[in-house]
N, C-alpha and C positions, 0 to 999 in steps of 0.2 A: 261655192260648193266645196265642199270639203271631204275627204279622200272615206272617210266611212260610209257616203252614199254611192258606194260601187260594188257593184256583185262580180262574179265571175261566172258565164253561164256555162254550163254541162249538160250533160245527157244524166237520164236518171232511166234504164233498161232492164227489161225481163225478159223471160222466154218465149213469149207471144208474139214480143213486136219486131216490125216489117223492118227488112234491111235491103237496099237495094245496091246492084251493084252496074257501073257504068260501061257502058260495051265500047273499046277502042283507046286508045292511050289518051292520057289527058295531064294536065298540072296542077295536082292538089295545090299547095299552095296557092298558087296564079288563079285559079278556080274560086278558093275562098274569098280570095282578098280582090277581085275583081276586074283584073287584069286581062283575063281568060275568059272571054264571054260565047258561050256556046250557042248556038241554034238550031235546033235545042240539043239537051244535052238528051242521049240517051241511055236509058237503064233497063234491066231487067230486075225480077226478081232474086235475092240470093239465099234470104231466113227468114222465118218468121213468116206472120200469118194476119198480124193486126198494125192497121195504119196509123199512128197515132198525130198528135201533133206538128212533132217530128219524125221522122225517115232519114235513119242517116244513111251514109253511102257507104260503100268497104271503108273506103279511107279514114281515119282518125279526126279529120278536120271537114270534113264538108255533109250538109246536112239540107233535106228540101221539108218545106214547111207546108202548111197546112188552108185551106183556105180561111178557115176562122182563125189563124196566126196572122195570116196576113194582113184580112180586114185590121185585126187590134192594132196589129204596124203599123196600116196606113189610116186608119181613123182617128187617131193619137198623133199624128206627124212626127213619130218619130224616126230619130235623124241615123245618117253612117251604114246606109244597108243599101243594097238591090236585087232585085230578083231575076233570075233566067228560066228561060222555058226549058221542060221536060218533054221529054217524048217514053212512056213505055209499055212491056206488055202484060203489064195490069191495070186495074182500074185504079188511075190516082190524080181523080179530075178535079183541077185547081190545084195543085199541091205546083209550088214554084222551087228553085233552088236560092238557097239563101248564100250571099257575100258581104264580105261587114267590109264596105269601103272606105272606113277612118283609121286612122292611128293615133298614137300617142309617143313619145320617146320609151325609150328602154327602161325595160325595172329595172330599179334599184336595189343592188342585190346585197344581202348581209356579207359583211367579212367571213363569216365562218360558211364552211359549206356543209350540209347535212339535211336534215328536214329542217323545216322554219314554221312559224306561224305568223302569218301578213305578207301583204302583199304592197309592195309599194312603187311609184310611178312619178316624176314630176309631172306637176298638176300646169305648168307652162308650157307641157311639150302636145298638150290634151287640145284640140279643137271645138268642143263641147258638142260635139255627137253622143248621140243615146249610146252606139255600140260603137265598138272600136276594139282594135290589136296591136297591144305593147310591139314595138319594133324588136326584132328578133324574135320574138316569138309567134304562136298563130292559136294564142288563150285568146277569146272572145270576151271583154269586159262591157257589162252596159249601166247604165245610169238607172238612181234609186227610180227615174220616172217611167225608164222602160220596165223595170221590176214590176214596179206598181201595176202598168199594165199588161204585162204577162199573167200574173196571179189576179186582177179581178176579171181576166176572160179564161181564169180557171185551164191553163194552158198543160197539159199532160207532158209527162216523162221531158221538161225541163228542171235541170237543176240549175237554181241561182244562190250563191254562199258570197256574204259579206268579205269584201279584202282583206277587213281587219284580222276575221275567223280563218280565212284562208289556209290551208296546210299545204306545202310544196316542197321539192326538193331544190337545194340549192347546189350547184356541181361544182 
């Protein structure tokens, strides 16, 4: 596999959509990456008005999925993820929370620092999980094969951008 069948997935958001927020301390991080496993986790609502595919949390980094997400997850056996139970006080039956439990080593970072264009990773330090999170960071990368099955189950308010097109800041 070669470093241009990798996306980076995002959220892609409007005004409409449902934002949920989690009642009681917890660790973003430890929560995404899998460490943290709740039973269940509990949310209320915070903004918004429509459930989409995804539902992210306040935080930056954590997000629950959808039941027809899920299904494409798991009917595809794609790999580097798991799901936790939700508890909330709306209706969001089936929707699980999603943790990408692979990694890779550290990007590789240009000498210069400012914006860049690419994204890059040794491809030795990668497990061959679908999703997965460069070490030090908490960017979600998944494989051309999870893309493919994100976009033929038509998956809303996901963004997925090639590595190579990638734009980021370098510090």
């Amino acid at each position: 596999m070669n470093k241009e069948e990798f996306y980076s997935l995002s959220f892609n958001s409007n005004n409409i959509e449902l934002f949920v927020e989690v009642i009681g301390d917890y660790d973003a991080q430890k929560l995404k990456i899998g460490t943290y496993n709740p039973n269940p986790l509990k949310v209320i609502k915070s903004q918004g008005r429509k459930a989409y595919d995804i539902v992210r949390l306040q935080d930056v980094f954590n997000f629950l999925i959808s039941p027809k997400l899920l299904k494409a997850l798991e009917s595809n056996d794609l790999t580097g993820w798991k799901t936790y139970a939700i508890e909330s006080d709306i209706e969001l039956d089936g929707y699980k929370g999603f943790q990408c439990t692979s990694t890779c080593g550290s990007p590789i970072r240009p000498k210069n620092s400012g914006f860049v264009t690419g994204y890059d990773f040794d491809l030795k330090t990668w497990d061959g999980s679908d999703f997965f999170i460069p070490e030090t960071t908490m960017m979600i990368i998944c494989s051309n094969k999870a893309k493919e099955v994100i976009e033929s189950f038509k998956i809303k308010n996901i963004e997925l951008e090639n590595l190579k097109t990638l734009k980021w800041y370098n510090a």
